[in-house]
FIRO-657812 format. One record per residue (C-alpha): residue number from 1; residue in one letter; x, y, z. Coordinates in nm, 2 decimals. Layout:
+-----+---------+--------+--------+--------+
| num | residuo |      x |      y |      z |
+-----+---------+--------+--------+--------+
| NUM |       A |      X |      Y |      Z |
...
+-----+---------+--------+--------+--------+
//
This chain:
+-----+---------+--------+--------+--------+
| num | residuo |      x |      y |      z |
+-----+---------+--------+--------+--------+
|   1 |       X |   0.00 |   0.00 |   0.00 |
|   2 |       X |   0.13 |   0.33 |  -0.10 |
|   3 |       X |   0.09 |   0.65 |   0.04 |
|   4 |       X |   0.13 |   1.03 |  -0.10 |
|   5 |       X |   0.19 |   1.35 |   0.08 |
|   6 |       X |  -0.06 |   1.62 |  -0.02 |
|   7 |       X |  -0.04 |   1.95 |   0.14 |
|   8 |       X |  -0.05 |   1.82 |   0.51 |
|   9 |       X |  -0.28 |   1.50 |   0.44 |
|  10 |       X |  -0.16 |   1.18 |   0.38 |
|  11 |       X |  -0.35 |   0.97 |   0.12 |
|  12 |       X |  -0.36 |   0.59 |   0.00 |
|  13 |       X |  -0.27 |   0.56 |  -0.32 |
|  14 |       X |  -0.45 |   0.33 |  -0.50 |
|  15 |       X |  -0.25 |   0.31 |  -0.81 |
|  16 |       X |   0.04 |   0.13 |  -0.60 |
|  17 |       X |  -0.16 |  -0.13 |  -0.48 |
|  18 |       X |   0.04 |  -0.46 |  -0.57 |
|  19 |       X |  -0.22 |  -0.68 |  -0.62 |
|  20 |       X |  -0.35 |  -0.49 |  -0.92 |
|  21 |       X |  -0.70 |  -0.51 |  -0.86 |
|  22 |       X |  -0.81 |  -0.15 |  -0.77 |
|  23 |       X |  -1.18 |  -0.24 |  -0.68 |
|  24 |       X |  -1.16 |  -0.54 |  -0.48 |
|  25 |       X |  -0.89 |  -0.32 |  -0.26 |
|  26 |       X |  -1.09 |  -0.04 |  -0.25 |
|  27 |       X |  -1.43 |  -0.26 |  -0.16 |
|  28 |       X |  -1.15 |  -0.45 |   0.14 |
|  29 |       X |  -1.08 |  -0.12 |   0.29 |
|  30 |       X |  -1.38 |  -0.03 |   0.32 |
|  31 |       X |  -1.52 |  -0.32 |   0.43 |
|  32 |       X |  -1.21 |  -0.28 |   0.72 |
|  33 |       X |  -1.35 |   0.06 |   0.79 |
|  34 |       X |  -1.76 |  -0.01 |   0.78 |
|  35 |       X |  -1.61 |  -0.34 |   1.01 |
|  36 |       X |  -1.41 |  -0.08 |   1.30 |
|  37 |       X |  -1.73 |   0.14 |   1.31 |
|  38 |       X |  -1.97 |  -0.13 |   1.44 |
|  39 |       X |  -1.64 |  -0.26 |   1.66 |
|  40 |       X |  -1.68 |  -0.24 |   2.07 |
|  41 |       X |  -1.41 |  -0.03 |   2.26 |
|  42 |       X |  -1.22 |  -0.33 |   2.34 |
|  43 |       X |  -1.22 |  -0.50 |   1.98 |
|  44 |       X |  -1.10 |  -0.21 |   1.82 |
|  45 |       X |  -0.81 |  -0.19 |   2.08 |
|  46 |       X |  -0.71 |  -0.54 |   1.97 |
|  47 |       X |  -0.69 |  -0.41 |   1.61 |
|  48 |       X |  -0.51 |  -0.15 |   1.69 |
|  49 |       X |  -0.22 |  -0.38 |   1.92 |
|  50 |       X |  -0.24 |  -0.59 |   1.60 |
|  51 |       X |  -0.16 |  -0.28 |   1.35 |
|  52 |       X |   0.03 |  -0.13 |   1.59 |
|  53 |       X |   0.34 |  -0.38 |   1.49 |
|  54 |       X |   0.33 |  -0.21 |   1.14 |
|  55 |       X |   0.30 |   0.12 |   1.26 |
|  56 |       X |   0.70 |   0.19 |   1.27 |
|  57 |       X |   0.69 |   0.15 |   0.86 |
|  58 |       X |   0.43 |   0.47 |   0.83 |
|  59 |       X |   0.52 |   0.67 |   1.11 |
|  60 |       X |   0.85 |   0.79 |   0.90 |
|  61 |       X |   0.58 |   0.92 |   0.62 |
+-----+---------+--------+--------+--------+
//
């Protein structure tokens, strides 16, 4: 997943994702996003001590 400075916001970009197919990664973000709104307190702090792991790679963005 690819990410480009614009201004002060940092935005996915779509283009670079490496499995090629733009939809079905747009339809699994969002289905990762419409998943963490429903999510209880506690659930989404497991996702984020999962994702925190990763975090180092995007934090130098």
């Amino acid at each position: 997943m690819g990410n480009q400075e614009t201004g002060r916001k940092i935005m996915i970009d779509l283009l670079n994702n490496p499995a090629g197919d733009q939809y079905a990664y747009v339809m699994e973000l969002q289905r990762l996003l419409m998943c963490y709104q429903v999510a209880s307190p506690d659930d989404r702090n497991v996702v984020w001590a999962a994702l925190n792991k990763y975090a180092s790679k995007i934090d130098k963005i």
